[in-house]
N, C-alpha and C positions, 0 to 999 in steps of 0.2 A: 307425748308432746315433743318432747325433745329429738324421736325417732322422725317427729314430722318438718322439725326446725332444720334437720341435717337435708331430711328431702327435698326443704326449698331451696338451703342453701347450693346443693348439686344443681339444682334446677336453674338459678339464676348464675352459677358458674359457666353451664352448659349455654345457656342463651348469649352469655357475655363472651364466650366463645367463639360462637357461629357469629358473633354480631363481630367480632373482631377481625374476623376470613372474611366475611362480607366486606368490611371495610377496608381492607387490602385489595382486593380485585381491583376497585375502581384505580386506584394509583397504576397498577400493572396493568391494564389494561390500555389505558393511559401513555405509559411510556412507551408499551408494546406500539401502538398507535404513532407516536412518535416516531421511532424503530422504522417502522415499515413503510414511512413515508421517507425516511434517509433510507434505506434500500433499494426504494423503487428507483432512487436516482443510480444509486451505486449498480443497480442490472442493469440500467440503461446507457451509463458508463463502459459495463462487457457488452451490449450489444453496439456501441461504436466502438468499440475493439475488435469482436466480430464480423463484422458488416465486411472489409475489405478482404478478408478471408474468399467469401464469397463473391461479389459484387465487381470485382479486378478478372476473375476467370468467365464470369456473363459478358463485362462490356466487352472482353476480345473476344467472346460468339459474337455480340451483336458492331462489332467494328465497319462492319458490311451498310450497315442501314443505320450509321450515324453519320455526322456530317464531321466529327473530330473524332480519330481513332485512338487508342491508348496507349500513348509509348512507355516504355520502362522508364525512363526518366519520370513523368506522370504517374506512373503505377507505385514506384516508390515513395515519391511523397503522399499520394493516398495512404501509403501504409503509415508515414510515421510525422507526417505537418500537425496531426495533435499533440505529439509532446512541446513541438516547435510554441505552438498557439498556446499551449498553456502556462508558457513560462510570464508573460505579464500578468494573469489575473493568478499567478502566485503571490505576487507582490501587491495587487488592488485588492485583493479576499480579504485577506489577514487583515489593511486597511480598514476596510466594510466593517468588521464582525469587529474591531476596538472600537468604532463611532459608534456605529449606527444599530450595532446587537447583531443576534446571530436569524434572526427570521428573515429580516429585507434581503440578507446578500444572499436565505437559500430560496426565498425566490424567485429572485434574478436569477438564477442560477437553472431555476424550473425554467422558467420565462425564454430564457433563452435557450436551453437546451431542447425544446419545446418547437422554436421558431427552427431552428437547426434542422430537427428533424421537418420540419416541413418543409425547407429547402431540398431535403434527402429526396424529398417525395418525390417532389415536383421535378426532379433532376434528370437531365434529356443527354447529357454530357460530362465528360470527366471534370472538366471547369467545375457546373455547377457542383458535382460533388467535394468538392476540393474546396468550396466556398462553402457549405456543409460541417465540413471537417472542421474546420477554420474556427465556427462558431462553436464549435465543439470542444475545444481547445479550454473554456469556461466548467464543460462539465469534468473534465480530466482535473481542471487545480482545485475545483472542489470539492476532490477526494481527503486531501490532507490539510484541508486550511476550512474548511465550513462544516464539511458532515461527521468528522468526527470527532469536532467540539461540541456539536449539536448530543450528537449519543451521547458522549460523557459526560457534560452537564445535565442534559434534561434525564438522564436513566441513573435509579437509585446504586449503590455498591455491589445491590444484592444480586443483580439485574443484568449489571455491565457488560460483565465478562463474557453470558450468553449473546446479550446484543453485538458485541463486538467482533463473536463466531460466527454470526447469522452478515454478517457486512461481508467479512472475509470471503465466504462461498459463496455468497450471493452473488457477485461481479461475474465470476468466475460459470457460473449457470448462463449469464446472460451472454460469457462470450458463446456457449454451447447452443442456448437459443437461436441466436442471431445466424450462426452455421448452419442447423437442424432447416432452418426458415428458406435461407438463400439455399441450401440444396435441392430440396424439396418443392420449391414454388421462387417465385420471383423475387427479386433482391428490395424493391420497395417494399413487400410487405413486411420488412423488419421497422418501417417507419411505424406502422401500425400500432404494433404492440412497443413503443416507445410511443405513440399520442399517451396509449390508457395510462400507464407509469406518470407522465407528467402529470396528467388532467390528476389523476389519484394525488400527486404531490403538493400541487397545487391547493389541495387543501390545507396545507401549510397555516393558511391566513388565518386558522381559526385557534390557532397555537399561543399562548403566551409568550413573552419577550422570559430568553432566559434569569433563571433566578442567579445563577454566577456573576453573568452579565451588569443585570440591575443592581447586584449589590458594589458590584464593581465602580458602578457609578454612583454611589451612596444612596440610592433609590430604593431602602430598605424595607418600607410598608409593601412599594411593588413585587419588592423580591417576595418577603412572608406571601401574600397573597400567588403568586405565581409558580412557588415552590411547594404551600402545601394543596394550591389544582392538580400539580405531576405529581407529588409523594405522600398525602394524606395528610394524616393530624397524629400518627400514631409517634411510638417515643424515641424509635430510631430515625424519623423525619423530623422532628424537633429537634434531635438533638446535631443531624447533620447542619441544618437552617440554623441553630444556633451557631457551631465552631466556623461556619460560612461566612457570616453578618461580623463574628467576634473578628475573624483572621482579615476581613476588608476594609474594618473599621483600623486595623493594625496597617494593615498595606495604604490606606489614603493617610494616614497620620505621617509614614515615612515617605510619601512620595509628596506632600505639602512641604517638609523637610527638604525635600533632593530639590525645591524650586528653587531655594536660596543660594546653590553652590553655585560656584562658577562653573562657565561654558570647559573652560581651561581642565577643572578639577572631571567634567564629564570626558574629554579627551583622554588624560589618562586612565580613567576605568576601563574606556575602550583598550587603550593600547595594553593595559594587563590582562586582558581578558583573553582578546588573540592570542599573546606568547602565552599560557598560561596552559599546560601539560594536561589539566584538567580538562580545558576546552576541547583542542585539537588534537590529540590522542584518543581519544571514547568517537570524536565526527572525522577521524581517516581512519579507522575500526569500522564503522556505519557503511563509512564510502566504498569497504573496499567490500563489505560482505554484499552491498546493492550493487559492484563491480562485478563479482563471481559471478551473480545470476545474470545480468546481461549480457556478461561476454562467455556464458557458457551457451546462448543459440536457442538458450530454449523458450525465449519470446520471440525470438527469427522465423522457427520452427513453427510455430501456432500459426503466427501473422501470414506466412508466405507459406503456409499446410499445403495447397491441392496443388502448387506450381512446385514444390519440393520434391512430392511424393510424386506426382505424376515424371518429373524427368529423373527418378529412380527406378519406379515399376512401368513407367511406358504406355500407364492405362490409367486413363480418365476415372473409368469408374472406382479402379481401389487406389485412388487418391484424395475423392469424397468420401470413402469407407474409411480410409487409414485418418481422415479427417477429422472425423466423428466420436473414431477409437480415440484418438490420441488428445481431445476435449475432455471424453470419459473419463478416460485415464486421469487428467490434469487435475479433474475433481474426486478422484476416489483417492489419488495419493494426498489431496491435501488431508481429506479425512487421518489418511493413514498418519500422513506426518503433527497430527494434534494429537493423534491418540500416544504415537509416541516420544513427543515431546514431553509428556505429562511422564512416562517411564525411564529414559534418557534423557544424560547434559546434554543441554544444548550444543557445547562445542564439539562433543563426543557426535551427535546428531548433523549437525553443519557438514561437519569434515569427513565423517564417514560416508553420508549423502553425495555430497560433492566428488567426492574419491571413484564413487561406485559410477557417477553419471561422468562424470573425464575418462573412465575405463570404458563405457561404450560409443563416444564420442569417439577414442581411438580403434575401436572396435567398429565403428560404422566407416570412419576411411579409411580404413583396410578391407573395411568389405566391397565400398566403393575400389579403390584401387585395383584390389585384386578383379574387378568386373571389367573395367577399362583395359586390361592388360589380357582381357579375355580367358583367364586365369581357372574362374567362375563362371556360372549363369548365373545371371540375376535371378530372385526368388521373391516375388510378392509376397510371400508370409512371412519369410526371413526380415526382410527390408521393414515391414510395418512394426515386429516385432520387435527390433533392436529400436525405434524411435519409441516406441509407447515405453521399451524398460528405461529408456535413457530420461523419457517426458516422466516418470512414474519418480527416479533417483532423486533429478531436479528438486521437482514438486516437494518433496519431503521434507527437504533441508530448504537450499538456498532460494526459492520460491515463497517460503512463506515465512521466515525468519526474522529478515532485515526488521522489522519494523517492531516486533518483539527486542532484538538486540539495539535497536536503537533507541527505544526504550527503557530499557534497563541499564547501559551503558553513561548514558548522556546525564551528566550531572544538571541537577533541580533547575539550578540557579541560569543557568545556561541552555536551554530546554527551548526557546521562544527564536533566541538567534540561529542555535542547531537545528532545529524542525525547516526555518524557511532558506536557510543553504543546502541541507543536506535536499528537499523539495524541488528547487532549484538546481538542483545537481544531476536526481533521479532522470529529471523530465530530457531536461540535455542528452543526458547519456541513451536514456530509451529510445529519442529521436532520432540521434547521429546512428545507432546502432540498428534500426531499424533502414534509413535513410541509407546507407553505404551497403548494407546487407548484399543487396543483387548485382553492385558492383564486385565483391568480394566473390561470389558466388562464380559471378563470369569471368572474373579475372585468374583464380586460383581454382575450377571445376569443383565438381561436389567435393570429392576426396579431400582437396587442399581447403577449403573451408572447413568442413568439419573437424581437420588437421589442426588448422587458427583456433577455432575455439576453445578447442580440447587443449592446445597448449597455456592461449588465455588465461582458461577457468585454471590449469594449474598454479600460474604464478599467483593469482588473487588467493587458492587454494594454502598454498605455501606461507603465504606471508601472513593470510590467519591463523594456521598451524604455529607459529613461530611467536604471535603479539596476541593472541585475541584470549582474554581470560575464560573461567566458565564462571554464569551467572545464575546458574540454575540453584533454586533454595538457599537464596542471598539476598538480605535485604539491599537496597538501594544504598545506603549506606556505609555498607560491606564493601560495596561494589567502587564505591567512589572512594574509598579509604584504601582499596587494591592501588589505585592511578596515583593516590596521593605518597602511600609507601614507597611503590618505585620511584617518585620523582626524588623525595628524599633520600632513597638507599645512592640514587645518582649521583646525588648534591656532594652525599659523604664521600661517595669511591672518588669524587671529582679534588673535592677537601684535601684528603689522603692522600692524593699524589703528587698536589701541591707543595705539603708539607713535608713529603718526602724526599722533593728532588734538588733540595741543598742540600742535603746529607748526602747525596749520592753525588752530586757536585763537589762538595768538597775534598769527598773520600778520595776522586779522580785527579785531584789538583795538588792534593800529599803525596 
């Protein structure tokens, strides 16, 4: 009896088991589902990054049998009027997603990225692509202000960290698509496989409004009901949905509170917050690490590949070849630099990355140099190989870094202001440095460019070497109590020699 009371018990253990695996799928499933409709945009994203890689070396074949041909002037803003365009809906995004939730702005953000590419399609002249771009400028600011509130709210803890590796490389494929497409076959067919991405996005609509969100707005019933459709019923979904609902009922209590104070009393919180060491110390640490990578060339290098490489090796074809390599490359070194991020400090990782790819930077204008001075022959394996080690250096560190270190740097409290300056900053800088690139390029020849950068990435190099802490296996906490010691060890050395220098005064006046 009792041998048969134990049988059932394992019996209804086992079934209570598999019924609990079963009931986890649907959540993950679910999020996965969410996941992969913010990525379709985020590929679609690398394939308008991609596009004028290709699309810039067809219209000057097809210059002949257009009625407007393609000046450098023109070609460079193809390369870089998206960061331009995307600096206002940094500012309407963030908007959007505090009203109105996080679905409607992603998609509008389909919608029009959608309409974009259909303008790509349809596109007879660099104008029309240029008016393309433009609308594109939408899908670019809702990299940091829509899709990646969308992951981290609708995906559980357990979940995130995958989802938010699979965003990272996902862009980064799409710019390799977008290249593989336009070498291979005609440059609109990269509008193509950006229709199926949206149209797939587009099912967005059948998505819940976020549970963050809703609780955000005391919408509490909507939020239970909307958080446990994406995370279940199980005790780590309750218990998240609980500390969720507890911590907004705490945040609407204090912000009913901050209505009462004066305008006056909110001016100075601003004004302390700016000066405030805390602030502005962790977001010119941010700026200067998203500094390194753009002025070390090696989004230059991507963007302007087959006109780089071709007035290096002097042939068409291994500058589509050196293309392709140096895509590969950009995706195999991110691998490499996650896997080693996880075994090395970060700062240890940054600086030694940066170091290795400023040594072949200086190493590529002296290869150029020495080619011009006829010194050397130029060498097609040589020439593709120093860009892929120099694209492989980058990639490791200062390519995939910034937004890790901007994360872990930027204190809590301050988190909402620094995200939309430092976003704000990036988009500028990628623009201006993309936009001036061919000027740079023509004005100082190969050598003396690569010479600029390589000195560039040094000083940004330097002056992280000198200020930038290590963050790795430190809580948040840790990390902000780092900014807040030094400010006080400052205060004191400042104290001290205050209080010193009447004694040394007087000693001089006896």
């Amino acid at each position: 009896m009792e041998q048969d009371s134990r049988a059932g018990a394992e019996h209804f253990d086992h079934e209570e088991c598999l019924e609990h695996r079963k009931f986890l799928w649907q959540p993950f499933l679910r999020q996965l589902y969410v996941c992969t409709v913010c990525t379709s945009i985020y590929f679609v994203l690398g394939l308008c990054f991609g596009a004028p890689t290709v699309f810039i070396p067809q219209l000057r074949k097809e210059a002949n049998s257009t009625s407007e041909p393609l000046t450098e002037d023109m070609a460079s803003w193809l390369s870089s009027v998206l960061g331009y365009c995307s600096m206002p809906w940094v500012i309407i995004l963030p908007i959007l997603t505090q009203y109105i939730g996080r679905k409607i702005p992603f998609l509008i953000v389909t919608v029009m990225t959608l309409i974009s590419f259909i303008v790509f399609y349809c596109s007879t002249n660099p104008t029309h692509l240029l008016i393309s771009e433009i609308l594109q400028g939408v899908t670019l600011a809702s990299n940091m202000t829509v899709l990646i509130v969308i992951i981290v709210e609708y995906s559980s803890p357990r979940y995130r960290g995958v989802f938010m590796m699979i965003e990272s490389s996902i862009f980064f494929w799409g710019v390799w698509i977008a290249n593989v497409t336009g070498t291979f076959s005609h440059w609109r067919n990269i509008a193509i496989i950006a229709f199926v991405c949206c149209l797939y996005s587009l099912t967005a609509i059948i998505l819940p409004e976020s549970p963050s969100w809703l609780a955000m707005k005391g919408r509490f019933e909507e939020c239970a009901k909307a958080h446990h459709w994406l995370k279940g019923h199980h005790k780590e979904s309750e218990d998240e949905l609980e500390s969720l609902i507890k911590s907004q009922k705490e945040y609407l209590r204090k912000c009913a509170a901050r209505q009462r104070t004066t305008s006056w009393y909110r001016l100075r919180i601003i004004k302390e917050t700016v000066s405030a060491k805390g602030f502005y110390q962790p977001l010119l640490l941010s700026m200067g690490v998203m500094s390194l990578y753009h002025f070390s060339g090696k989004l230059v290098c991507s963007m302007y590949a087959v006109d780089l490489i071709s007035a290096i090796t002097a042939s068409e074809s291994a500058a589509y070849t050196g293309m392709l390599i140096l895509d590969a490359v950009t995706i195999l070194g991110m691998q490499i630099g996650c896997v080693l991020s996880k075994l090395v400090n970060r700062r240890t990782l940054l600086l030694s990355s940066s170091a290795l790819g400023i040594f072949f930077l200086f190493s590529i204008s002296l290869y150029l140099y020495l080619i011009s001075l006829n010194v050397i022959v130029e060498n097609k394996i040589v020439s593709i190989v120093l860009l892929t080690s120099f694209s492989v250096a980058i990639t490791c560190g200062p390519m995939i870094m910034p937004s890790t270190i901007f994360g872990e740097l930027i204190f809590l409290r301050y988190k909402s202001s620094s995200l939309l300056i430092l976003t704000l900053f990036s988009e500028l800088l990628m623009a201006t440095v993309l936009k001036l690139s061919p000027h740079i390029f023509k004005a100082l020849t190969l050598h003396g460019a690569f010479l600029f950068y390589a000195i560039s990435a040094s000083i940004f190099a330097f002056i992280l070497y000198k200020y930038l802490p290590e963050t790795k296996d430190k809580t948040l906490q840790e990390i902000e109590n780092y900014f807040k010691e030094s400010h006080e060890m400052e205060e004191d050395a400042s104290k001290a020699f205050i209080n010193e220098k009447p004694d040394n005064y007087n000693t001089q006046k006896r």
